[in-house]
Structures are given as structure tokens and as C-alpha cells.
N, C-alpha and C positions, 0 to 999 in steps of 0.2 A: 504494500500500500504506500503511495507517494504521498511528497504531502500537499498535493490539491486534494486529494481526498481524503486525507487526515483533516486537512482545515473544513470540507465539504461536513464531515461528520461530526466535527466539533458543536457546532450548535446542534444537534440533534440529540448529541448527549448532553449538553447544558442544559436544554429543554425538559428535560425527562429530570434530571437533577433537580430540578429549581421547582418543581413540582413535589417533591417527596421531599425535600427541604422545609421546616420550621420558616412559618410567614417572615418570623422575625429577621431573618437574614438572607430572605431571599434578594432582596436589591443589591445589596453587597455584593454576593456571588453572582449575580448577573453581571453587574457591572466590572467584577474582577474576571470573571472567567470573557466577559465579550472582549476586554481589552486581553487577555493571552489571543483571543482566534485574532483579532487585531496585528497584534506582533508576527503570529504563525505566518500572517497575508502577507506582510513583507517580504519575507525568504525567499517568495515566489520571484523577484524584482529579479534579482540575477540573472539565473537561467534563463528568462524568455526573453530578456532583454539583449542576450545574446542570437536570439535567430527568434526575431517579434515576428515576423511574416510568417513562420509554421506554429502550429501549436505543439507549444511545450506542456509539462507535467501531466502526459498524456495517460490514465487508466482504462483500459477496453479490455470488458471482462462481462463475458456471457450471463444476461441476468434471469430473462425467461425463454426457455427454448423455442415455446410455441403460443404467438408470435416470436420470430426474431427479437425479439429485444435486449441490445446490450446497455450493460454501465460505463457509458464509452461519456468523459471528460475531458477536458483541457485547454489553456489559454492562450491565446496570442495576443500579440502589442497591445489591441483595441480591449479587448475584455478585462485582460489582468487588471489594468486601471478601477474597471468596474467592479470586479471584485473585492480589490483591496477598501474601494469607495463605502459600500455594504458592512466590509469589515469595519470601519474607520465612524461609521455613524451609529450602529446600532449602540456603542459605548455612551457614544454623547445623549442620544434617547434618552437611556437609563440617568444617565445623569441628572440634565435635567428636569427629570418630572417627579423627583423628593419632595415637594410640595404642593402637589397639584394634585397627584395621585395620591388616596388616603383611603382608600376600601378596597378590597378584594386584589392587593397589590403584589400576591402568589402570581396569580395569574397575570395580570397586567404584565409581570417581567418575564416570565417563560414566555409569553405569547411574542416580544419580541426576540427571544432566540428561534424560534421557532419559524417567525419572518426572516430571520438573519437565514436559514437552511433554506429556505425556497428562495433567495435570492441569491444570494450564491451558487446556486444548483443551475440556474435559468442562464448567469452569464457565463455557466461551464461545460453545460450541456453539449453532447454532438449528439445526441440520438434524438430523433424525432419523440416519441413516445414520452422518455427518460425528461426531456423538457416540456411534457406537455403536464406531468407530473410535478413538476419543479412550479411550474405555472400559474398550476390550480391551489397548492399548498401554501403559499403567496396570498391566494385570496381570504383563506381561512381567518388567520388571526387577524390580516386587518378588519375583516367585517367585526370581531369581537373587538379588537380596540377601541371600532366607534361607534359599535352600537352599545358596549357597557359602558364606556369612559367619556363618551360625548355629551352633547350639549345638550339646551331641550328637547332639540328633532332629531335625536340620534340616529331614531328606529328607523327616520324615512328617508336618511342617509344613508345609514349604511344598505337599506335593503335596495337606496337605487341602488348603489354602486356596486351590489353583487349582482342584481339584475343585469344591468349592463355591461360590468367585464363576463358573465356566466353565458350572456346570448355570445358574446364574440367570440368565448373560447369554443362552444361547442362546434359552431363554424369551421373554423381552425382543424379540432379534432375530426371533423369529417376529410377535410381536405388532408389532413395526415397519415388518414385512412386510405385516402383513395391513390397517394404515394406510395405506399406499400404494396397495395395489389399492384403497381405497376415497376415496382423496382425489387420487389421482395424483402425489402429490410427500412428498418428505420433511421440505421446510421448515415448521418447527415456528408460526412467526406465521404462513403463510401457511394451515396445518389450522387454527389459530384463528379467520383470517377466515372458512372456507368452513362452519365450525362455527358460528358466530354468524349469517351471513346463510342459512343453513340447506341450505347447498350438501352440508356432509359432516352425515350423523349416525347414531347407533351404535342400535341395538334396547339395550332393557338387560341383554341377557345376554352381547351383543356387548362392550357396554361394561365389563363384570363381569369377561369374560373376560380382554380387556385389560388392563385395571386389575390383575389380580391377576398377569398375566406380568410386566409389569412391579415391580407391587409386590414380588415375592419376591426378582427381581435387585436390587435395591436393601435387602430385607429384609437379605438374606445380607450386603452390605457394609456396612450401619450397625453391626452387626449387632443383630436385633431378636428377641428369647426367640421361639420358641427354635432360632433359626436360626444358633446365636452360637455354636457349639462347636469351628469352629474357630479364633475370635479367642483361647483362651487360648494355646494350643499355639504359634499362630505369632507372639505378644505375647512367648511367655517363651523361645522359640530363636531369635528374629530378634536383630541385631544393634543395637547401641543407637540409630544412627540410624535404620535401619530400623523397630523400633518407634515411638521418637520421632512418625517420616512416617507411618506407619498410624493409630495414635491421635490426630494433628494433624490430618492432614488427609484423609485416603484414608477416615476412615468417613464425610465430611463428602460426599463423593461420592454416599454413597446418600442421606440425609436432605435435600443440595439436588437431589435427583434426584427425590425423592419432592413436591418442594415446586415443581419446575419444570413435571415431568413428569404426575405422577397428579393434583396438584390442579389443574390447567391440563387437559387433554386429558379428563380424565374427573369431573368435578364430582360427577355423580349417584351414582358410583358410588361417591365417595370418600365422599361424605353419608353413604350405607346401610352403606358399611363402618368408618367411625369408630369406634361402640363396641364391634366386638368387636375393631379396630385398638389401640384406646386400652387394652383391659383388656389387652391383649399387654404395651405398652408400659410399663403398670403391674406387670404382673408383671417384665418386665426391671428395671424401678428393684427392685423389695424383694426379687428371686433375686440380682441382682447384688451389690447389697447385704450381703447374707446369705452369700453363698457367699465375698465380699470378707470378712467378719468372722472364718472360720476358715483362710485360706489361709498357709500359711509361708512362699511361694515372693514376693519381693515384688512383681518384674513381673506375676504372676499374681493377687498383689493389685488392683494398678493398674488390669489389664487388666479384671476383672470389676467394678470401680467403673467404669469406662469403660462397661459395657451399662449399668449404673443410671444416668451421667450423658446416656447417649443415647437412652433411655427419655424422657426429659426431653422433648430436644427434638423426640422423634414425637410424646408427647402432646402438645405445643404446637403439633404442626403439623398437626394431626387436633381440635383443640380450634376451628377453624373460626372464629377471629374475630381481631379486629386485635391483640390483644394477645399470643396465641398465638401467632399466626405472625411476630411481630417478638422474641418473647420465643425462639420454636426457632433464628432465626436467628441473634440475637446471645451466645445460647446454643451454637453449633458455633463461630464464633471464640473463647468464653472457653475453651470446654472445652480448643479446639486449645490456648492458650498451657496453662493449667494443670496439665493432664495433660502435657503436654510437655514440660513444665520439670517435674514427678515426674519422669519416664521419664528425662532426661537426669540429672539429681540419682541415681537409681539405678541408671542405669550410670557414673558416678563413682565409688560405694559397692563397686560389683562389682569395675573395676579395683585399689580397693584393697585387697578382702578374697579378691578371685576367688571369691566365692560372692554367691548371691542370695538363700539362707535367712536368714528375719528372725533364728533361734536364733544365727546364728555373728554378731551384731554385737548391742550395748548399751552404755551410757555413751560414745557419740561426742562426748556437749554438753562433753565435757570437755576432750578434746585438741582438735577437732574446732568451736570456738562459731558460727563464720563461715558454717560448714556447714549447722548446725542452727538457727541461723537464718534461713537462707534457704530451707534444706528448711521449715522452719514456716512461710513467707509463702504458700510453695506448696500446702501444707499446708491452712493455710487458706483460699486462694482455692477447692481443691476441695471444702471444705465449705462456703463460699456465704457467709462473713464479709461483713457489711456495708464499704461502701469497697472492697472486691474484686471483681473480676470476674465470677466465676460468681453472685455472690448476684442480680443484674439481672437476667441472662436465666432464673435460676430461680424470679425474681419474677413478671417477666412472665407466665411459663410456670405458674405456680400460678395466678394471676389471670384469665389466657385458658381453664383447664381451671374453674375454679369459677364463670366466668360461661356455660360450655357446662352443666356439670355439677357441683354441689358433691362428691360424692363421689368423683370422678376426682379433684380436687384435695386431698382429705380424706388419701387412700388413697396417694396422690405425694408427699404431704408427709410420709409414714413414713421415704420412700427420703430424705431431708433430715436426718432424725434418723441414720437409722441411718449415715449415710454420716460424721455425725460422731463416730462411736461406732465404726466398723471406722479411720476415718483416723486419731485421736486414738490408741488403741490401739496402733497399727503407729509410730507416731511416738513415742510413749511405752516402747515395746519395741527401740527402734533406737538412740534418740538418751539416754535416762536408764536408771536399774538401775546393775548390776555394768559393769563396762568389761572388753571382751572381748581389748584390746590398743591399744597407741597405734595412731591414724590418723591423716592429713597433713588440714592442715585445706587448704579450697577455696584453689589455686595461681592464679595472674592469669589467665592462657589461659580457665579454670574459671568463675574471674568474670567474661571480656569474652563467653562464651557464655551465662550464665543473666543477669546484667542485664538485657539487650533484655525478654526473659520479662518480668521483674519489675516493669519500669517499667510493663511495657502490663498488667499485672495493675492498678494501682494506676489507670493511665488509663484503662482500661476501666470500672473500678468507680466515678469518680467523676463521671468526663466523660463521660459515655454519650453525649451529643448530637453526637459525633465521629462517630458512627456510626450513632446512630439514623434518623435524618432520613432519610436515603437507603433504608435498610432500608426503613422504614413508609411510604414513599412508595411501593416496589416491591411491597409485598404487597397495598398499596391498591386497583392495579388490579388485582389477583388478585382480591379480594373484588367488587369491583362488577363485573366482568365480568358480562355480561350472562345468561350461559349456566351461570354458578354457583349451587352449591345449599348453598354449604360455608359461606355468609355467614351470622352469627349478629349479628354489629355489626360495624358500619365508622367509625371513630375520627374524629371532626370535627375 
């Protein structure tokens, strides 16, 4: 056993642990044992980082005979990130929700290890099946986070949002069905091979079809306009970490799913469906935008700047060339910290005012400077400040759409403006004005959870070569795959 699957199985025994555990110390051990799977994700840096174009810490080992299905994992450039990202967050969760969460906090903390195992699973998967599994296990405990831990309308939150991601996956599960009857297995490099030497291949309506089951369960979890109505609802009655994990990393599930899955398996179809993919995409950046510019509720803010910043990275990953697809993916890391550290920053704000209406808070920069400080780093990393994080992968991501198509990038660069114009706003209506009452400015606990964020804001935006390398080496072979139709350039 390697250790991607040592690390794959660590939370699954955490999980089971923190369960048979005394309530009394179950946070503790959560939070200690998720920071070892944390440390373990590291390790992985090396090895793949020496040949990021193939997958390394590879396990393939026969799981049910009949169906074929194997325990077939392992990471290249693009995923490992993702991985270690899942590892790197679930600790912070745990962190901060020590006073927020104050009943039945057994559960609350295994249920995120338990998230931590299906998310890791999904960005290591090669077997069709194996990740349909990963998938579905994913769905589980978030529906319990927000429908025990949430707000007043938890119940009608979480039960969209299982409605919703449960129609797309069955979808999906059909179309991975009907993969199998036509290539006899579910391993993922191995339908590549028989694709390429011309062993499996699709009619293009076959392919159309495909492509688009899949495309819409992954639609629904990016979520992409306008398939996205239930991400406010369960953004603004989920629990803070819980949000936090959805907008971190859980949309980042459909967008590498889109970029694993649809532009690997299905090339032709992904070519022919691009522009009216991309005008979608577009329209998610400047609705999300837009709808962000009049909302009071702030997670509901957040949350619909979240469709305009994920808008992004499908146009960068449907923009079919190397700049694009290295620009979507180091685009779902910036977005995860950014966005994440808002969401945690606002439910800080909530603990101290118990509301999340922008009108009940103003003049915080005053008792508050520590705060609003930090809130403005974050601030502006989500509008794309040069030296910051997001401004890269929104760089790329304008550049990869304007060498497919100048107007795709014309029209995406609106959701850039406005997204400074709805953040600035909401940060100018929270933190200056009339002062609504003294607030406790950011306590130590407060700061040893948003530093981490803060620094990889700064090292994301400046150091990019930490990460790039491996990314653009992973999408490399995407594009020259032989069988691709989605190749516009390929970067020398």
C-alpha cells in the first residue's frame, strides 16, 4: 500500500474513530488527526512533481471481479494540488467552528472526516465506478452538516441540494454505464488506451449524449447558470465551516471533473459544445455579479460572486488551449483560499452581531482595524489585485479565452469590473459609515485560523511557479492527446 492510499484511508479511519470516541474529545482528535492526513498530503509533492504529466503514487488492484471494477488511484500535477487543498482545509473547519458548534459535536466532527474521504477519493480516482462512489459519499455528510447545523431553513436547503446534485449524478451513473458495455471496464487510462488505438469509439451522438450526462452532474456542483439555485440557499443556512468546505473545495469537484472527465473521454464533443458552454459561463460571471451587487444577506453575497468567480474557470476550461486550462486550474485553488477566508471572516462577523444583514453592521474599521484589515487582503485577493492570488488564474483565464475568442474575453472581463464594484461596496458598507456598536476586534484562535489563508494568498500571487509547473505539464498531455479536438495551442 503507497501512500496515496494510506492518506486515501486515513480519514476513513479517523471517521470511524471519532465516532467510538468520548464526545468530550472528539474535536481535539479531529482536528489532530486531520492535521497528520494534512502532513501525510505533503510527501506526495516530490514524486509527482518529478514527472507531473503521468500519474504518480499509482494503486491498481482488483476490487470486484464482476463488474470489472478496480481500486485503480493516482495523481498528476493538476490533482495532487487538489488533494493536498482537501487535506489542508478540513483542519481549518475543525478549527474554527469551537464556538459555533455546541450540540451533537460527535458527529459534526467525524462527518467532516468522512467529507475529507470522499474528496480525496474523487481527485484520485481512475476508475469510472471507484469515482462514482467517491462522488456520492461526498454528498452524504454535507447534506447532514446543513441540515443539522444550519440555519432556520436548513431542511429546505439541504434537501434542494441533495435533490439537485442526486438528479445529476444518476445521469452520470447511466452514462458510466453505458461506457462499460462499450469498452468492458471502468478504468479510466485504460478507455483512453482502447480510445486512441481505436479499440472503443463513440458515433457523435453517442458521444453528445455522454458528454452532456455527465456534463450537467458536474454542471449542478460547480454550479454553472443556471443550474446554480441551489448554491445560495445552502451557502447562506449551512454552517460556517460547512460553507467555508463547499465554496473551497466541493464546487472544485465539478470543474476538475469537467476537466478530467469531459475533456479526456469526449474531445469532439467538448469542441462542438464550447460556445454555447462558454456563453453559459459568461453569463454566470455578469448574473452572478449582478445579483452579488444588490444582495443584503452577506453569505448570499459571497455565494453568488462564487458563480461569477466559477464562471471563470469553465471559461478557461472550455477556452481549449494551454493557457486556459492552466489558468481554470490554478484558478479553483485561488478561488478555494479567497473565498474561504471571506466565508470564514463572515462567520466571525455573524458570531458577533448574530446576524448576517450587511444593514445591522458599519464603522467596524474603528473598534475592529485588525479585522478590517484582513477582511480587505481578502477583499482584494477576490477582486484579482495584482500580487494576489486570484489576479493569475484570472489572467491566464482572460488570455486562454481571447486567444480562442476575443469576445469571450471582452464580455468576462465585465464580471472583473463588476466584481470590484459589488466587493468594494459590501466592504465599504461593513467596515466605514456610522458605527453600529463596539465589536471585539480578530482574538489569537481568529488569527492562527485566517493567517494560513493569507500567506498563500500572497504566495500564490507572487510565486506562481510553486505550482504552475506541474499544473501545465498535466494539461499538456490533455492537449496533445492524440484523439483531441479541444487543442487551439500547446505552450512550448
Amino acid at each position: 500500500m503507497n501512500l496515496l492510499a494510506i492518506l486515501l484511508l486515513l480519514p476513513l479511519l479517523g471517521f470511524a474513530l471519532a465516532l467510538i470516541l468520548p464526545a468530550a474529545v472528539t474535536r481535539r482528535f479531529v482536528l489532530g488527526f486531520s492535521l497528520l492526513i494534512f502532513a501525510v498530503s505533503l510527501l506526495l509533492i516530490g514524486t509527482t512533481m518529478q514527472s507531473p504529466a503521468g500519474m504518480t503514487w499509482v494503486t491498481d488492484t482488483a476490487w470486484i471481479d464482476t463488474p470489472a471494477i478496480r481500486f485503480h488511484i493516482g495523481v498528476d500535477g493538476a490533482s495532487l494540488w487538489l488533494v493536498i487543498l482537501s487535506a489542508f482545509l478540513i483542519p481549518l473547519a475543525a478549527f474554527i467552528s469551537h464556538r459555533t458548534i455546541v450540540h451533537r459535536q460527535k458527529e459534526f466532527y467525524a462527518y467532516l472526516l468522512l467529507l475529507e474521504f470522499g474528496l480525496i477519493g474523487v481527485f484520485c480516482s481512475l476508475d469510472l465506478f471507484l469515482y462514482y462512489v467517491f462522488w456520492e459519499v461526498v454528498l452524504v455528510p454535507m447534506y447532514f452538516l446543513i441540515g443539522i447545523w444550519g440555519g432556520e431553513r436548513r431542511i429546505y436547503a439541504a434537501t434542494k441540494f441533495f435533490v439537485y446534485t442526486m438528479a445529476g449524478s444518476m445521469l452520470m451513473l447511466v452514462a458510466i454505464l453505458y461506457i462499460y458495455t462499450k469498452a468492458g471496464t471502468f478504468d479510466l487510462p485504460a478507455i483512453l488506451l482502447h480510445m486512441e488505438a481505436g479499440k472503443v469509439a463513440f458515433t457523435q451522438a453517442e458521444e453528445l449524449a455522454l458528454f452532456l450526462a455527465f456534463f450537467l452532474a458536474f454542471a449542478v456542483k460547480v454550479p454553472i447558470f443556471p443550474l446554480h439555485t441551489w448554491l445560495p440557499d445552502a451557502y447562506a443556512e449551512a454552517p460556517t465551516a460547512a460553507t467555508f468546505l463547499m465554496a473551497a473545495v466541493m464546487s472544485k469537484m465539478g470543474t476538475y471533473s469537467l476537466l478530467r472527465f469531459n475533456l479526456n473521454l469526449f474531445p469532439r464533443a467538448s469542441h462542438d459544445c464550447a460556445p454555447w458552454i462558454v456563453t453559459l459561463a459568461i453569463i454566470g460571471i455578469v448574473y452572478g455579479a449582478l445579483v452579488a451587487l444588490v444582495q443584503p444577506n452577506m453569505k448570499r453575497l459571497v455565494a453568488y460572486s462564487s458563480i461569477s468567480h466559477l464562471g471563470f474557470v469553465v471559461l478557461g476550461l472550455f477556452s481549449g488551449n494551454q493557457f486556459g486550462l492552466d489558468g481554470a486550474v490554478y484558478q479553483m485553488l485561488c478561488h478555494a483560499i479567497s473565498t474561504g477566508a471571506l466565508f470564514i471572516l463572515i462567520g466571525y462577523l455573524q458570531e458577533r452581531q448574530q446576524s448576517l444583514a450587511i444593514a445591522d453592521f458599519g464603522g467596524l474599521a474603528t473598534p475592529a482595524p485588525q479585522f478590517a484589515t484582513v477582511f480587505l487582503i481578502a477583499t482584494l485577493a477576490s477582486i484579482g489585485l495584482p500580487l494576489l492570488n486570484n489576479f493569475v488564474g484570472e489572467f491566464l483565464i482572460l488570455q486562454g479565452a481571447a486567444q480562442a475568442n476575443i469576445w469571450w474575453a471582452a464580455f468576462a472581463a465585465l464580471g472583473v469590473v463588476l466584481s470590484a464594484c459589488y466587493m468594494l461596496w459590501f466592504y465599504q458598507r461593513t467596515f466605514f459609515g456610522e458605527s453600529r456598536g463596539a465589536t471585539p476586534d480578530l482574538r489569537p484562535s481568529e488569527w492562527l485560523a485566517i493567517t494560513p489563508l493569507l500567506v498563500l494568498m500572497l504566495w500564490m500571487g507572487i510565486f506562481t511557479q510553486t505550482w504552475l509547473p506541474g499544473i501545465s505539464a498535466s494539461n499538456k498531455v490533455l492537449l496533445e492527446r492524440p484523439a483531441s479536438k479541444i487543442a487551439l495551442q500547446v505552450a512550448k
